[in-house]
ChimeraX commands (.cxc) that place a marker at each C-alpha (Angstrom):
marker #1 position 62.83,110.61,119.77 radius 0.5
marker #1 position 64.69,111.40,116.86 radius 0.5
marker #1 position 67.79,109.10,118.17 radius 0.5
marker #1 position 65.71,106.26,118.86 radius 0.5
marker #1 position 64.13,106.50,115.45 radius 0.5
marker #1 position 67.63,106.49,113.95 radius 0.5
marker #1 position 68.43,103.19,116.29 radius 0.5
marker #1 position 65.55,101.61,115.12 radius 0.5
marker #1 position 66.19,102.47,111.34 radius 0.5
marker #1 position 69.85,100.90,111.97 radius 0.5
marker #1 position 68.44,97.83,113.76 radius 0.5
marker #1 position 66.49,97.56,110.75 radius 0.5
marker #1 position 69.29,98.36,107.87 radius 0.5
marker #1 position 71.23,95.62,109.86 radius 0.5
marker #1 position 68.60,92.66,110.09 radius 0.5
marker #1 position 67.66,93.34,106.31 radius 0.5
marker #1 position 72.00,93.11,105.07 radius 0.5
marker #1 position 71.74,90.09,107.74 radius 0.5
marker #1 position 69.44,88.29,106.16 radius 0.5
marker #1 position 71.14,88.39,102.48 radius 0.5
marker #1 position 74.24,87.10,103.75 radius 0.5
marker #1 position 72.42,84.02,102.66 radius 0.5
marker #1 position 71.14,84.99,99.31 radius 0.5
marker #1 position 71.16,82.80,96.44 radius 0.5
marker #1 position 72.61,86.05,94.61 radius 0.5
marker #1 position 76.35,86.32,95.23 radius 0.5
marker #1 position 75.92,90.27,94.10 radius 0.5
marker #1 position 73.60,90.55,97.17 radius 0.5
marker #1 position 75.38,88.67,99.70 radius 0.5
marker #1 position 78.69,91.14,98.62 radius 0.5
marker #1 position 76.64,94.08,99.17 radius 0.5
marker #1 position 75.41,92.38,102.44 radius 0.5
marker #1 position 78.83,92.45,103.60 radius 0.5
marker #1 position 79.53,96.02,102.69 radius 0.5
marker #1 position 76.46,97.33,104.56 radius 0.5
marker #1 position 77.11,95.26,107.71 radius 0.5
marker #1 position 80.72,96.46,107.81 radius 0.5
marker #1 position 79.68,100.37,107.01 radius 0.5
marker #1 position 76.84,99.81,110.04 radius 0.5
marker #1 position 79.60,98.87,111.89 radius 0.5
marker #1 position 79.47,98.87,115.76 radius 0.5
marker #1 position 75.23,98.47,114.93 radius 0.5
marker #1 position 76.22,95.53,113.21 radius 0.5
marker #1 position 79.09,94.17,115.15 radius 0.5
marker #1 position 77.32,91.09,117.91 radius 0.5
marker #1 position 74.69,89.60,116.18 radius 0.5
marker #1 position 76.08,89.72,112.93 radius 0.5
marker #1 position 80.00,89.34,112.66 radius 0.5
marker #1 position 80.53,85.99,113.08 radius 0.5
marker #1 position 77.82,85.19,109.97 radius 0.5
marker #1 position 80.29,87.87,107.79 radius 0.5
marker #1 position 83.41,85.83,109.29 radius 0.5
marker #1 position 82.16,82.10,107.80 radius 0.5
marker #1 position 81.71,83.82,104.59 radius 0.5
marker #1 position 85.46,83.46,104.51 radius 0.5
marker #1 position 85.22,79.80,104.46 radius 0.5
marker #1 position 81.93,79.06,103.13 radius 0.5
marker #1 position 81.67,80.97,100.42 radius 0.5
marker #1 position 82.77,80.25,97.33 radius 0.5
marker #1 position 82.17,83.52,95.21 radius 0.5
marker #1 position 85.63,85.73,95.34 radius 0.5
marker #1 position 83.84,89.01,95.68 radius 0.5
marker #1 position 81.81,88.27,98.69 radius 0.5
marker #1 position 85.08,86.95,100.36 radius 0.5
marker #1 position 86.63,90.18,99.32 radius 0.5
marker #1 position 83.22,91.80,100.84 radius 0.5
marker #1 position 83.61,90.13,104.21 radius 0.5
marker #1 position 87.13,90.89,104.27 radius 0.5
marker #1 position 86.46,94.50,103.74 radius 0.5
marker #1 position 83.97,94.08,106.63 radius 0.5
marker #1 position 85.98,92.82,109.46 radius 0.5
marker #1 position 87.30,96.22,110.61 radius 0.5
marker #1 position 84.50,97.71,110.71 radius 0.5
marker #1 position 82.77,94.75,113.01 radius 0.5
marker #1 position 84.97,94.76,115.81 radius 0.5
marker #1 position 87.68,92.88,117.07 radius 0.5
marker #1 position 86.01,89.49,117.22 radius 0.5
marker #1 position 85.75,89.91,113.75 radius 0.5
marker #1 position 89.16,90.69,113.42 radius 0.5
marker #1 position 90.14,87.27,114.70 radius 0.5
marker #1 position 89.73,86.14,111.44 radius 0.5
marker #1 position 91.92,88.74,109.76 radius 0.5
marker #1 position 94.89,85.96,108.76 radius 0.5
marker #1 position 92.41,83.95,106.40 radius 0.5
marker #1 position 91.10,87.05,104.71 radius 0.5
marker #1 position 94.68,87.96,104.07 radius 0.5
marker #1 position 95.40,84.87,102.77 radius 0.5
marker #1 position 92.13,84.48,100.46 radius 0.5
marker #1 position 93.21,88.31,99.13 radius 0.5
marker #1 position 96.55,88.27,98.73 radius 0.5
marker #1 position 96.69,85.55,95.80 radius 0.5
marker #1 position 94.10,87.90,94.00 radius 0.5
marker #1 position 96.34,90.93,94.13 radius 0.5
marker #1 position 98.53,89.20,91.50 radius 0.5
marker #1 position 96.77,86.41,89.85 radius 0.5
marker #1 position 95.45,87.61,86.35 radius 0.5
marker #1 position 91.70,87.58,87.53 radius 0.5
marker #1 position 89.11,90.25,86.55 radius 0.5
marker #1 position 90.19,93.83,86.74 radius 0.5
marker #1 position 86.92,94.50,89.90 radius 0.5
marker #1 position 87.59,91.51,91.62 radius 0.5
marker #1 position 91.66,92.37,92.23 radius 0.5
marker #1 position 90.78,95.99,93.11 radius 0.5
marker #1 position 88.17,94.55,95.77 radius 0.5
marker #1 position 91.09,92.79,96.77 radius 0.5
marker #1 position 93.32,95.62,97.09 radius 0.5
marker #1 position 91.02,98.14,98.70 radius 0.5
marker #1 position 89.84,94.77,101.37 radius 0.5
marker #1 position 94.10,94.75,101.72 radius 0.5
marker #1 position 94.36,98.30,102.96 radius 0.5
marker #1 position 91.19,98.55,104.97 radius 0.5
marker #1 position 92.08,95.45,107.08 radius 0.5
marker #1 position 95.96,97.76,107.60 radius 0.5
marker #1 position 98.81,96.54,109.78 radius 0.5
marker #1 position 97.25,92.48,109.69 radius 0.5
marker #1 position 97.83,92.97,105.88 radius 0.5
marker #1 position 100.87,94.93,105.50 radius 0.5
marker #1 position 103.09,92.49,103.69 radius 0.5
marker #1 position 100.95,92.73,100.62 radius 0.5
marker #1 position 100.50,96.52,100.33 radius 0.5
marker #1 position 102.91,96.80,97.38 radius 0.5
marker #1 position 100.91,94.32,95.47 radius 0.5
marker #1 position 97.60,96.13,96.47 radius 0.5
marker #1 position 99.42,99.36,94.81 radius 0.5
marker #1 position 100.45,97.36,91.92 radius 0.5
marker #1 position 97.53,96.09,91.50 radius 0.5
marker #1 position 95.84,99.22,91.82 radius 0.5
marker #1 position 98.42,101.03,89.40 radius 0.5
marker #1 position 97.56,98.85,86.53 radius 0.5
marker #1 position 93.58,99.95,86.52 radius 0.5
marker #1 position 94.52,103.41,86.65 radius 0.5
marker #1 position 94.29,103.70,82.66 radius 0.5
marker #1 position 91.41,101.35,82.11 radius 0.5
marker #1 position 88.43,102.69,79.52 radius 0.5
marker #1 position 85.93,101.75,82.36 radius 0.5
marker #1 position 85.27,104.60,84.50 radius 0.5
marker #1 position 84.40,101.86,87.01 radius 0.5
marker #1 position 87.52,100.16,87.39 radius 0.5
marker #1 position 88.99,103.68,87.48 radius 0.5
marker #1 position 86.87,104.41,90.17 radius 0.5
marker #1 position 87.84,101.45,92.28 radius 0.5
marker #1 position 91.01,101.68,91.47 radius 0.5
marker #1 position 91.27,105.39,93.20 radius 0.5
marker #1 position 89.39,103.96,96.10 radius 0.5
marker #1 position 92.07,101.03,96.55 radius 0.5
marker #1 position 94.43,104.05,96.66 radius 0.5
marker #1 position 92.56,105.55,99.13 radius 0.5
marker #1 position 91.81,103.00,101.04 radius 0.5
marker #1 position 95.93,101.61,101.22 radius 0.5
marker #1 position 96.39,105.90,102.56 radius 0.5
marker #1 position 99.79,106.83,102.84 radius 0.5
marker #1 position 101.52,103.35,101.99 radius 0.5
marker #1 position 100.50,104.36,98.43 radius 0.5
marker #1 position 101.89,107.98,98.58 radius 0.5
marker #1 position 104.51,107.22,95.86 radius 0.5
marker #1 position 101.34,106.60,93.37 radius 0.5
marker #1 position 99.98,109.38,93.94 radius 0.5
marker #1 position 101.46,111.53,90.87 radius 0.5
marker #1 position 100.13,108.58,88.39 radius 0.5
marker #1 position 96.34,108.69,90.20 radius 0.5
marker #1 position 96.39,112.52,89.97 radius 0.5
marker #1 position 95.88,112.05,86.35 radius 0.5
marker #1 position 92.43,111.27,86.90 radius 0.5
marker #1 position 91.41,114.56,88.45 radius 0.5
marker #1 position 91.07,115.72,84.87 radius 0.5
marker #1 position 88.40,112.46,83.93 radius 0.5
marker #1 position 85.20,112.89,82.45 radius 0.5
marker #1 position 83.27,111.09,85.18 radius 0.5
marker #1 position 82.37,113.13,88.54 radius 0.5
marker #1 position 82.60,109.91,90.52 radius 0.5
marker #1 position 86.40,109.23,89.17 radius 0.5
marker #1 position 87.01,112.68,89.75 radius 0.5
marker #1 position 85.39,112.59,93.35 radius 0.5
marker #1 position 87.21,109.19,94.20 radius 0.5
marker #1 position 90.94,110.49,93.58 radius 0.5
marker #1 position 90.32,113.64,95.66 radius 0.5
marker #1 position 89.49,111.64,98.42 radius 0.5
marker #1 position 92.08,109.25,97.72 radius 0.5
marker #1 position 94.77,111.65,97.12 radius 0.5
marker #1 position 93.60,113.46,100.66 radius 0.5
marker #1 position 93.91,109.89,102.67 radius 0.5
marker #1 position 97.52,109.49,100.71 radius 0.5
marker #1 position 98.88,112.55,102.43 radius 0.5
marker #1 position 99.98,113.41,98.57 radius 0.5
marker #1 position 100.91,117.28,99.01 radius 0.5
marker #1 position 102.34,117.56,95.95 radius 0.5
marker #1 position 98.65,117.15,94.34 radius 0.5
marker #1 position 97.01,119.38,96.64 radius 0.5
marker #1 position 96.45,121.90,94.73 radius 0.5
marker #1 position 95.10,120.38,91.90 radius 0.5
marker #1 position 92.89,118.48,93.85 radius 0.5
marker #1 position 91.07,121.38,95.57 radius 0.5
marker #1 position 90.59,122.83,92.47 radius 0.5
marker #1 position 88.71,120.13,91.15 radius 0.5
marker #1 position 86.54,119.90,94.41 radius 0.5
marker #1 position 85.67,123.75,94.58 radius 0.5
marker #1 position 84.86,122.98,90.58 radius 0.5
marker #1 position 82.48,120.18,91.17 radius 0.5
marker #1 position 80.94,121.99,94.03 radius 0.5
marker #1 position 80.00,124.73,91.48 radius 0.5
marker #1 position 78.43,122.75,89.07 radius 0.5
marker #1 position 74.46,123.52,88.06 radius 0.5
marker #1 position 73.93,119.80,88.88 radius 0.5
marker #1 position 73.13,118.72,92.11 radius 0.5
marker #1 position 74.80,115.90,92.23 radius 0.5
marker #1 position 77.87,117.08,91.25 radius 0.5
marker #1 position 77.42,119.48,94.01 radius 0.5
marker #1 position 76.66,117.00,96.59 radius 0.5
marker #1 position 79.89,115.02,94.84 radius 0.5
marker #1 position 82.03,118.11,95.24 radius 0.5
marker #1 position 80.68,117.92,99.01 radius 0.5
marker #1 position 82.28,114.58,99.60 radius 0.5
marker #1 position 85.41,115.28,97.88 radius 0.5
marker #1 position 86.24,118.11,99.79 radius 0.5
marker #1 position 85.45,116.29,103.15 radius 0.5
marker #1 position 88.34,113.69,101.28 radius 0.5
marker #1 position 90.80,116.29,101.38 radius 0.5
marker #1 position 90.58,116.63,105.31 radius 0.5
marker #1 position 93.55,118.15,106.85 radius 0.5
marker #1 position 94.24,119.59,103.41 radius 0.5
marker #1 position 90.79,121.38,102.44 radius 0.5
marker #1 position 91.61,124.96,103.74 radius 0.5
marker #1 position 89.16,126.63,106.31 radius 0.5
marker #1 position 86.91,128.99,103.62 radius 0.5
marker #1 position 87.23,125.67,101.30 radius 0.5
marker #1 position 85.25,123.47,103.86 radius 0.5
marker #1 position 83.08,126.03,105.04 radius 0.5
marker #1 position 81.95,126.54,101.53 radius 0.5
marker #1 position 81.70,122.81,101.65 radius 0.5
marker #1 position 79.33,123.21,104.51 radius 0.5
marker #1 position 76.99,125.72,103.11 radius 0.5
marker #1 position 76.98,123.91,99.47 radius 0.5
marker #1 position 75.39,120.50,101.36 radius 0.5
marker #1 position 73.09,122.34,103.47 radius 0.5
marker #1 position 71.40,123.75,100.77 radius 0.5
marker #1 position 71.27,120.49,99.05 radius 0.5
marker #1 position 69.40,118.91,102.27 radius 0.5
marker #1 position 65.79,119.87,100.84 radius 0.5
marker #1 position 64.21,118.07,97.29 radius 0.5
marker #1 position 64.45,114.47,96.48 radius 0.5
marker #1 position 65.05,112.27,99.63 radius 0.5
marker #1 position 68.35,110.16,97.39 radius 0.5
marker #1 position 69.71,113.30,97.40 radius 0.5
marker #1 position 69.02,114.91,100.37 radius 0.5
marker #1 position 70.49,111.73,102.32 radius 0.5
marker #1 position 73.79,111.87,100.09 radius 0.5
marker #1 position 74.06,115.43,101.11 radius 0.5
marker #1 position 73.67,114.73,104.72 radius 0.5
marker #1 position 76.29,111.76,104.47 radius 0.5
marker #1 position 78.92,114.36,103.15 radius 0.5
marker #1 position 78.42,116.92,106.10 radius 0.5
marker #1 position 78.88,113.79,107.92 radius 0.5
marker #1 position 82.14,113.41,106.60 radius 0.5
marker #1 position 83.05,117.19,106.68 radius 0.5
marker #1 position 83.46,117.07,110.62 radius 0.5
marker #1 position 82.81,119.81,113.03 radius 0.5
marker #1 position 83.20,122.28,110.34 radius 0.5
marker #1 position 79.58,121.43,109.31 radius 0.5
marker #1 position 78.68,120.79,112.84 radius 0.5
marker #1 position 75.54,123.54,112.17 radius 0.5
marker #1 position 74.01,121.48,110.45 radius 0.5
marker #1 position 74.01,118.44,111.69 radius 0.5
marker #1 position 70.55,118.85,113.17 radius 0.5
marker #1 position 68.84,119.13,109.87 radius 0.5
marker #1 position 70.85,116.52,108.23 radius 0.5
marker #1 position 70.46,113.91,111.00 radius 0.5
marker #1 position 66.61,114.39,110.33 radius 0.5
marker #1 position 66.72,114.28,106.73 radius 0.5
marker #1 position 68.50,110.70,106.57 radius 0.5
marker #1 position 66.44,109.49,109.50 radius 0.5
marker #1 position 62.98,110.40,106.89 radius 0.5
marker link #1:1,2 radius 0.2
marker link #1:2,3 radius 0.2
marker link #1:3,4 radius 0.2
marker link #1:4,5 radius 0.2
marker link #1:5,6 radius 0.2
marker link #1:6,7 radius 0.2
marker link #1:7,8 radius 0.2
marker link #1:8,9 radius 0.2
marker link #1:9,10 radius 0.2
marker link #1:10,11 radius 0.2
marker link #1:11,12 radius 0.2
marker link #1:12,13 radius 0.2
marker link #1:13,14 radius 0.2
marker link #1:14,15 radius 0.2
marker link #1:15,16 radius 0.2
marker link #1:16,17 radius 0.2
marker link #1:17,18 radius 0.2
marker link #1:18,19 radius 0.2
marker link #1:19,20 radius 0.2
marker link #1:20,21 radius 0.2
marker link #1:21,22 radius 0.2
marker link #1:22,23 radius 0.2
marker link #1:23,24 radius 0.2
marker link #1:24,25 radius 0.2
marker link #1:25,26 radius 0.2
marker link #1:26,27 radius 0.2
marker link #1:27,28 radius 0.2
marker link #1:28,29 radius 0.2
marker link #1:29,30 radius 0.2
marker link #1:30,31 radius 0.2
marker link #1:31,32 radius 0.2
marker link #1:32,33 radius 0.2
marker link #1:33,34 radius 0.2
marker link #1:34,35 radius 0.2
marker link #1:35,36 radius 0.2
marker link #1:36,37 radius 0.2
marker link #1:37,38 radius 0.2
marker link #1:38,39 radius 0.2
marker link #1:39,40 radius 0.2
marker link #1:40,41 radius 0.2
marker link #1:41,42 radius 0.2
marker link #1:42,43 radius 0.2
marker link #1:43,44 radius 0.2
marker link #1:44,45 radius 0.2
marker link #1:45,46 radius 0.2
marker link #1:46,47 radius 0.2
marker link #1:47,48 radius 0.2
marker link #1:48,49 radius 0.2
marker link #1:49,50 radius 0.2
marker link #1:50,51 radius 0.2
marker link #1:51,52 radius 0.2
marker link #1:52,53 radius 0.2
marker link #1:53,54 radius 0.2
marker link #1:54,55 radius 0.2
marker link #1:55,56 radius 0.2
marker link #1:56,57 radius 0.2
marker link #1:57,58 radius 0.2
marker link #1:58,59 radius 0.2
marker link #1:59,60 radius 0.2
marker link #1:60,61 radius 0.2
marker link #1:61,62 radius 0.2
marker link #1:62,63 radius 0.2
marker link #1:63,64 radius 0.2
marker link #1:64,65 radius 0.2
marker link #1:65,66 radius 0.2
marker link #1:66,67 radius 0.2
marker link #1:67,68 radius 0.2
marker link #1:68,69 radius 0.2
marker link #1:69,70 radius 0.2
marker link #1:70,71 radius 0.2
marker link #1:71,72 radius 0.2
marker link #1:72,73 radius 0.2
marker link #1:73,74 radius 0.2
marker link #1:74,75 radius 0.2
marker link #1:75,76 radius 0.2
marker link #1:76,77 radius 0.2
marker link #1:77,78 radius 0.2
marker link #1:78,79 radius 0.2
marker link #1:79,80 radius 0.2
marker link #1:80,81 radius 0.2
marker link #1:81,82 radius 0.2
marker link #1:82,83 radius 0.2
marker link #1:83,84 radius 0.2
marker link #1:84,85 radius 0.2
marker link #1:85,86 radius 0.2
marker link #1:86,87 radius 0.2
marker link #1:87,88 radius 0.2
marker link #1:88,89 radius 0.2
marker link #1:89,90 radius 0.2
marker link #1:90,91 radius 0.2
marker link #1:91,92 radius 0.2
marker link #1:92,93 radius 0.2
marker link #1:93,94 radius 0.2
marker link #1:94,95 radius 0.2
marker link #1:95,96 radius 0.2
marker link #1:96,97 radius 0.2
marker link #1:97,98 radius 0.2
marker link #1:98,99 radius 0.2
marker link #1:99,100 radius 0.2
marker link #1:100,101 radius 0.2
marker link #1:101,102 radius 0.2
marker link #1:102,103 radius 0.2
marker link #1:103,104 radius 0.2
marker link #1:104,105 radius 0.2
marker link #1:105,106 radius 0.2
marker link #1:106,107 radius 0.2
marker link #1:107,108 radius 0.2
marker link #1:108,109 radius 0.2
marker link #1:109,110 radius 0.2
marker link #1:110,111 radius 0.2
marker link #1:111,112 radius 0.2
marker link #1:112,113 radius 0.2
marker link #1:113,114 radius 0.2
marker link #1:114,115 radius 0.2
marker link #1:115,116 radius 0.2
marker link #1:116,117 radius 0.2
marker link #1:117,118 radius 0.2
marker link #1:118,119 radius 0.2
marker link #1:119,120 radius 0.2
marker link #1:120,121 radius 0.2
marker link #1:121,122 radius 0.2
marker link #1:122,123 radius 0.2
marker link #1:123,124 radius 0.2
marker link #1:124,125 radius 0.2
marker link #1:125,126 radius 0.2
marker link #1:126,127 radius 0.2
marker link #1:127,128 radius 0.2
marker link #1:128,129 radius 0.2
marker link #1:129,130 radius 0.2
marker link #1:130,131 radius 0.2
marker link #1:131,132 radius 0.2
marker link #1:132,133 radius 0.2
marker link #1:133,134 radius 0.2
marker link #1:134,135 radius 0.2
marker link #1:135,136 radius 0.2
marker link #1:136,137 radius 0.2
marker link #1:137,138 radius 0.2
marker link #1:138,139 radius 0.2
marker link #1:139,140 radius 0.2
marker link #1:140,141 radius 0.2
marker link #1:141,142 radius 0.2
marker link #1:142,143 radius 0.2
marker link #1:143,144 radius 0.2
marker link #1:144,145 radius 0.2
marker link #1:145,146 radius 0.2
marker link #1:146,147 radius 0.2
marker link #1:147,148 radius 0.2
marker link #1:148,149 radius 0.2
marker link #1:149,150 radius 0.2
marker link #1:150,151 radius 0.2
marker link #1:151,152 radius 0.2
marker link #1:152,153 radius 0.2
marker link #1:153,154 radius 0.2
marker link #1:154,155 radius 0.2
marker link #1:155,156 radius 0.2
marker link #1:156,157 radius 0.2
marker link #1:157,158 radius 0.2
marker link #1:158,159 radius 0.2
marker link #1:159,160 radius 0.2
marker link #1:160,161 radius 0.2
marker link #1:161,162 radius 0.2
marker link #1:162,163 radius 0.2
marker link #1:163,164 radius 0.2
marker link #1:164,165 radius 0.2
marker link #1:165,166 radius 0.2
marker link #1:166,167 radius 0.2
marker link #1:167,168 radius 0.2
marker link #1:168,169 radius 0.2
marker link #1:169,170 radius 0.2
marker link #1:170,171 radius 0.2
marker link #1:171,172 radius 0.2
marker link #1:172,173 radius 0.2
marker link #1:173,174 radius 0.2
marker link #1:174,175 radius 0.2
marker link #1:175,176 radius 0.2
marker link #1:176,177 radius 0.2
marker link #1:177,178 radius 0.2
marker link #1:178,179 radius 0.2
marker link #1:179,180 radius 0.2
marker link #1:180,181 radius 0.2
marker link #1:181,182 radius 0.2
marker link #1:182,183 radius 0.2
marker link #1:183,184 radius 0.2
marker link #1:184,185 radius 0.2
marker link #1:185,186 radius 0.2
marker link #1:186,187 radius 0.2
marker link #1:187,188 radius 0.2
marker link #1:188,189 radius 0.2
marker link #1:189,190 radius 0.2
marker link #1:190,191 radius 0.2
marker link #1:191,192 radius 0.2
marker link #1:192,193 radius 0.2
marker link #1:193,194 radius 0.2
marker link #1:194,195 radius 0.2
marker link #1:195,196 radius 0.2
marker link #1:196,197 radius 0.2
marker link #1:197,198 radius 0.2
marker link #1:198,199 radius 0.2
marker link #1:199,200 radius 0.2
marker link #1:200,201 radius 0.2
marker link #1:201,202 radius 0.2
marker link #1:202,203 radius 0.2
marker link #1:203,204 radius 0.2
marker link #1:204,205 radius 0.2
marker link #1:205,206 radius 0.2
marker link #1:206,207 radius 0.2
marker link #1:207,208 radius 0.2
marker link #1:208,209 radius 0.2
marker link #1:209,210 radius 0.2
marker link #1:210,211 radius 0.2
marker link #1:211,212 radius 0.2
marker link #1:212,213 radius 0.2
marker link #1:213,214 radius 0.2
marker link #1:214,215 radius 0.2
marker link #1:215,216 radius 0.2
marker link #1:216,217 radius 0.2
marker link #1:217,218 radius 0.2
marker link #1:218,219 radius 0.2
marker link #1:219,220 radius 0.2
marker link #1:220,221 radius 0.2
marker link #1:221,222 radius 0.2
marker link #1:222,223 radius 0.2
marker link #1:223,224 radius 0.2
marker link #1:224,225 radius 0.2
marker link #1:225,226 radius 0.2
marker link #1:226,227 radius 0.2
marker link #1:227,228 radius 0.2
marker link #1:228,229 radius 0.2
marker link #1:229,230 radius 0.2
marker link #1:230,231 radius 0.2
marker link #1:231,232 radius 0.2
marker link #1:232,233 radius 0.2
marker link #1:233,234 radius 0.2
marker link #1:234,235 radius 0.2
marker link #1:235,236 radius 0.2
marker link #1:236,237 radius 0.2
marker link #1:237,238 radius 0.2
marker link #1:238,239 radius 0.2
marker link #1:239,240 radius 0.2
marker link #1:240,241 radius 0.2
marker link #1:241,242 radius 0.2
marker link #1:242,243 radius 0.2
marker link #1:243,244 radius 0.2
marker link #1:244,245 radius 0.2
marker link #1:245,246 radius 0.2
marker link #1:246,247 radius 0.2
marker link #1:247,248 radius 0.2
marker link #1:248,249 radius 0.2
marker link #1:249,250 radius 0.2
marker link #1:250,251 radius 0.2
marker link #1:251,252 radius 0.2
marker link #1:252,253 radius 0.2
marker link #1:253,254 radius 0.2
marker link #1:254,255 radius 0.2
marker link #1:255,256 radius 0.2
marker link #1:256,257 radius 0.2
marker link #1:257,258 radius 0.2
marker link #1:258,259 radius 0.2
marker link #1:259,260 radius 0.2
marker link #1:260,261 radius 0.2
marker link #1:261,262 radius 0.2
marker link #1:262,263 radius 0.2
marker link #1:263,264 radius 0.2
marker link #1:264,265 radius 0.2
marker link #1:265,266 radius 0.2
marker link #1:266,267 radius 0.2
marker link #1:267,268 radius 0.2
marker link #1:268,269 radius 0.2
marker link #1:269,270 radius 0.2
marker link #1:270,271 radius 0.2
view
């Protein structure tokens, strides 16, 4: 029961971002993009192709980005479009544009991988440039374009390090998990300590941020580190439902290590 209440809440989640792929509101129609390519699989036959003609009908840059972003995530029809979102993204990795609009760019570059491989160093470049930015936005995308390009952007990963020591918990949080998917072992260390820190915080989300970051560090978090990771979201499943489905997003992303509670957090975000 509790699996086909989930289906049904996807089915859902996935005719609602279908339907604003037509909104008058570019904003929506990007985030329609995003939440079809995060659904994923759930989202893949009746909606991919309706993502795909974004790339040619649409004339706002960051819901081409969006759609881009999508296409792995929808399946390999969807991926049959992969050489015009290349060629829609690459000119915005090094055209002077706005500084969000070329990091959606660069993180749409490494998500779509091999089919855009040719323009990774411009995705890092462009990447590198927002590191210093006084918007803890941009610096936030900017660490997730990092993240997303993995272990093509390993040589960057000294200059993004910096902004383990930021002021915002959702920089912080970003570069962790960016640093962890750039294999960077020389930041390691640093990184963990940030993660066990934000994990300690008296706020909860910081907690539930620590959460993620640690499941960011994957092969790298050692064994007490993501236990502790475990235990900190379970006991952030209860209170207010925002949080308690953030928390059970981050187990998600632990792995097997929080595999004891999976139970409660699959019914928590199913609520």
């Amino acid at each position: 029961r509790l699996h086909s209440a989930a289906m049904e809440r996807t089915a859902a989640a996935c005719a609602v971002a279908g339907l604003e792929l037509a909104a008058e509101d570019a904003h929506l129609r990007t985030l329609a993009a995003r939440a079809l390519g995060d659904l994923g699989v759930a989202a893949a036959g009746a909606y991919a192709e309706g993502v795909a003609r974004l790339l040619d009908d649409d004339d706002d840059d960051y819901v081409r980005c969006a759609a881009a972003w999508a296409l792995p995530g929808l399946g390999k029809d969807a991926m049959l479009h992969r050489d015009k979102a290349v060629s829609l993204l690459a000119p915005l990795l090094t055209r002077k544009t706005e500084p969000l609009l070329q990091l959606a760019a660069a993180e749409a570059v490494g998500i779509l991988g091999e089919s855009a491989e040719q323009h990774f160093e411009d995705a890092c470049r462009a990447a590198e440039r927002h590191l210093r930015s006084p918007s803890n936005d941009v610096q936030q995308r900017a660490a997730e374009a990092f993240g997303a390009l993995g272990v093509a952007a390993n040589s960057y990963a000294g200059q993004l390090s910096a902004l383990l020591l930021d002021d915002s918990i959702f920089v912080q949080r970003a570069t962790a998990v960016a640093l962890g998917a750039m294999m960077a072992d020389n930041e390691m260390n640093e990184a963990r300590m940030v993660s066990h820190a934000l994990m300690t915080s008296p706020d909860r989300a910081v907690r539930i941020a620590g959460v993620t970051a640690v499941a960011g560090l994957n092969v790298y978090a050692p064994a007490v580190l993501s236990a502790e990771a475990g235990r900190v979201g379970a006991a952030e499943l209860g209170g207010q439902p925002v949080d308690g489905v953030a928390a059970a997003a981050a187990l998600g992303r632990l792995g097997p290590v929080a595999l004891a509670h999976y139970g409660m957090a699959s019914r928590v975000a199913a609520l």
